[in-house]
Structure formats: structure tokens, C-alpha cells
ZATORDO-915741 format. One line per 5 residues: number of its first residue (from 1); their letters; for each residue x, y, z of N, C-alpha, C, O. Coordinates in pm, whole numbers, plus 50000, padded with zeros to 5 digits. Example, Ala and Ser with C-alpha at 12.3 -4.5 7.8 and 13.67 -1.06 7.14 Angstrom:
BEGIN
1> as> 51319/49431/50780/51230/49550/50780/51320/49670/50780/51424/49668/50846; 51285/49775/50708/51367/49894/50714/51290/50003/50787/51341/50114/50804
! end
This chain:
BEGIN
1> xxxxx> 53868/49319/47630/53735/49348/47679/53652/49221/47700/53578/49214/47799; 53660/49124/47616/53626/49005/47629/53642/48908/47705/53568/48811/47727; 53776/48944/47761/53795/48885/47890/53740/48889/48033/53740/48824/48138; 53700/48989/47988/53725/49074/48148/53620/49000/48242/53506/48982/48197; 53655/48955/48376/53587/48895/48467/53490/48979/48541/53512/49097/48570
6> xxxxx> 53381/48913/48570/53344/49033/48675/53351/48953/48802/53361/48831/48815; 53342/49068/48914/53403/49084/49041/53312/49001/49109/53192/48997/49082; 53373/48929/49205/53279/48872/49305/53212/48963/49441/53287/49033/49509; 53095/48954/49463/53039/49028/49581/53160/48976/49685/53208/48863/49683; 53208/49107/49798/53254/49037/49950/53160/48899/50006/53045/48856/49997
11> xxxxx> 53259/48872/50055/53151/48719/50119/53117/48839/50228/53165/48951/50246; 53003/48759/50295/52949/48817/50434/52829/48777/50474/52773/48687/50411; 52775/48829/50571/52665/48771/50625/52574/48834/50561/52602/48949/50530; 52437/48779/50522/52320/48854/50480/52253/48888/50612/52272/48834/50721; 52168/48993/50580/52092/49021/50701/51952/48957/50673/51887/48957/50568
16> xxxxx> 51932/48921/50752/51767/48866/50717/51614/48997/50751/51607/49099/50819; 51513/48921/50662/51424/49045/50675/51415/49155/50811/51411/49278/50811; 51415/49070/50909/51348/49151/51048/51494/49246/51082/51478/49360/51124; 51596/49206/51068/51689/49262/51065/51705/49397/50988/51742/49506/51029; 51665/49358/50862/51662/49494/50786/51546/49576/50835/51549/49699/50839
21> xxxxx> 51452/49509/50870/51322/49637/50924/51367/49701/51001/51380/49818/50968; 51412/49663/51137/51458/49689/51216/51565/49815/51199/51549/49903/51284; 51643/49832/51128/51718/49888/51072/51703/50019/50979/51783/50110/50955; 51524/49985/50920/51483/50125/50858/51371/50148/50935/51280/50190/50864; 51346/50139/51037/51216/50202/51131/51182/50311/51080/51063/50329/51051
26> xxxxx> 51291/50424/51054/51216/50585/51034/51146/50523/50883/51036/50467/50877; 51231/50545/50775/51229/50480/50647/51058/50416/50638/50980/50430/50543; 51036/50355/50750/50888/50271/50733/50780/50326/50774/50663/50323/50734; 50844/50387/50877/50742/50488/50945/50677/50618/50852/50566/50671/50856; 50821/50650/50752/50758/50758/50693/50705/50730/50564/50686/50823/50486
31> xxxxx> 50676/50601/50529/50630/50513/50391/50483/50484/50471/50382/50472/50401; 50469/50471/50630/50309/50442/50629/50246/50562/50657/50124/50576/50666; 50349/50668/50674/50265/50787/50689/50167/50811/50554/50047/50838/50549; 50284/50785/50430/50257/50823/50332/50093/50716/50230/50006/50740/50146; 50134/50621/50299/50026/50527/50278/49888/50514/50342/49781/50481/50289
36> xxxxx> 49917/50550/50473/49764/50656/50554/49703/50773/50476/49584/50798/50456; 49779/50819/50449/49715/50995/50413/49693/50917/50212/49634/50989/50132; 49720/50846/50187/49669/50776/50107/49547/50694/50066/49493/50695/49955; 49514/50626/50166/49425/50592/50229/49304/50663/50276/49191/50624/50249; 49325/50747/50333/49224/50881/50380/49163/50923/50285/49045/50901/50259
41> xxxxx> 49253/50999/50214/49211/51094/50079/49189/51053/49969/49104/51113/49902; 49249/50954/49921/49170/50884/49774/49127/50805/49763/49094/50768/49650; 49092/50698/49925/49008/50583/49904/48909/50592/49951/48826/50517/49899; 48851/50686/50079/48789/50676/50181/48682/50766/50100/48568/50739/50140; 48684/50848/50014/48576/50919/49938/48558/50840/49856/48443/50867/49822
46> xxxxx> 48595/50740/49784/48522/50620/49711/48358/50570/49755/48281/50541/49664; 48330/50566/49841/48259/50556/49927/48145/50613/49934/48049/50540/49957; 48128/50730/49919/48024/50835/49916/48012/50866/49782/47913/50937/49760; 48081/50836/49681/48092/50813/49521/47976/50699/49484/47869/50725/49429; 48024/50559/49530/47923/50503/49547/47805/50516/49580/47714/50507/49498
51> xxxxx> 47787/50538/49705/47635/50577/49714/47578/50664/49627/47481/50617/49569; 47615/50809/49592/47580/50869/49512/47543/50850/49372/47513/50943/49298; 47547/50682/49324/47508/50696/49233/47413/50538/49268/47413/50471/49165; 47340/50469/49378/47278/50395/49408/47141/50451/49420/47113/50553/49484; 47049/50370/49345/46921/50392/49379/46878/50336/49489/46901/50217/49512
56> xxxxx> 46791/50438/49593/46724/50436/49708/46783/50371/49781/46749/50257/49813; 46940/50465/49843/47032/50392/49928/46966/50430/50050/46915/50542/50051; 46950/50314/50219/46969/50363/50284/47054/50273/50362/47084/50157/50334; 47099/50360/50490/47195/50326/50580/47210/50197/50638/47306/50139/50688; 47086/50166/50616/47043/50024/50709/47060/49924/50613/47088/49810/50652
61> xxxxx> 47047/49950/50482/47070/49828/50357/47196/49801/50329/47286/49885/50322; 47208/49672/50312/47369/49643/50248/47415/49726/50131/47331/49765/50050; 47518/49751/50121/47580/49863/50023/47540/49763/49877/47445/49820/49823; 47567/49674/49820/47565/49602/49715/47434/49536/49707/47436/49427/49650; 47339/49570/49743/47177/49521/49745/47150/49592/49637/47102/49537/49538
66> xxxx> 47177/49724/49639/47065/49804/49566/47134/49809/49432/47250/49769/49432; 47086/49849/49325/47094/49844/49199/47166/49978/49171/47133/50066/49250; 47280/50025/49052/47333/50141/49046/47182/50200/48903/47111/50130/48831; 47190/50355/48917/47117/50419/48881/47093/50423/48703/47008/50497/48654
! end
């Protein structure tokens, strides 16, 4: 057991990054789907969280001017 060698990888060519993208298009496509609808729904209401707790927010003032409540 002590002996025992381990195996060498096949030689071969690596693929380089763009190569591999290239290669999982769907794979990426359906990882930014998943990262949009991510985006949408649990970041984009952050937002209105904020304000909701800013004193005398308005539209026209920079978001980080006003003082939280």
C-alpha cells in the first residue's frame, strides 16, 4: 500500500479560458439567468428598504445626504 504510485494525468492540450466558455454557452447562459432574477428580487428591493427608513427623503436629494431615522 505504501508503495503504490499514483497515476499520471494523460498529457494533452489544456484548453484555455475562452475556449472553455465557448464550450459552456448554455451552462452560462443559464447561471446569468439565474443571477438576473437574483438581482431583481433580492437586491433591487434593497432600495425602497432604504428609503423607508430615511428621514425626509426626497427624490431630488442624494440617497446618503439624509440621516437614517
Amino acid at each position: 500500500m505504501k508503495n503504490k504510485k499514483k497515476e499520471q494525468p494523460a498529457a494533452g492540450i489544456q484548453k484555455t479560458f475562452l475556449q472553455r466558455f465557448r464550450e459552456e454557452k448554455y451552462l452560462q447562459l443559464m447561471a446569468l439567468c439565474g443571477i438576473a432574477w437574483m438581482l431583481v428580487f433580492n437586491y433591487a428591493p434593497m432600495y425602497g428598504i432604504l428609503i423607508a427608513f430615511k428621514k425626509n427623503f426626497y427624490i431630488t436629494t442624494p440617497l446618503f445626504s439624509k440621516k437614517f431615522l
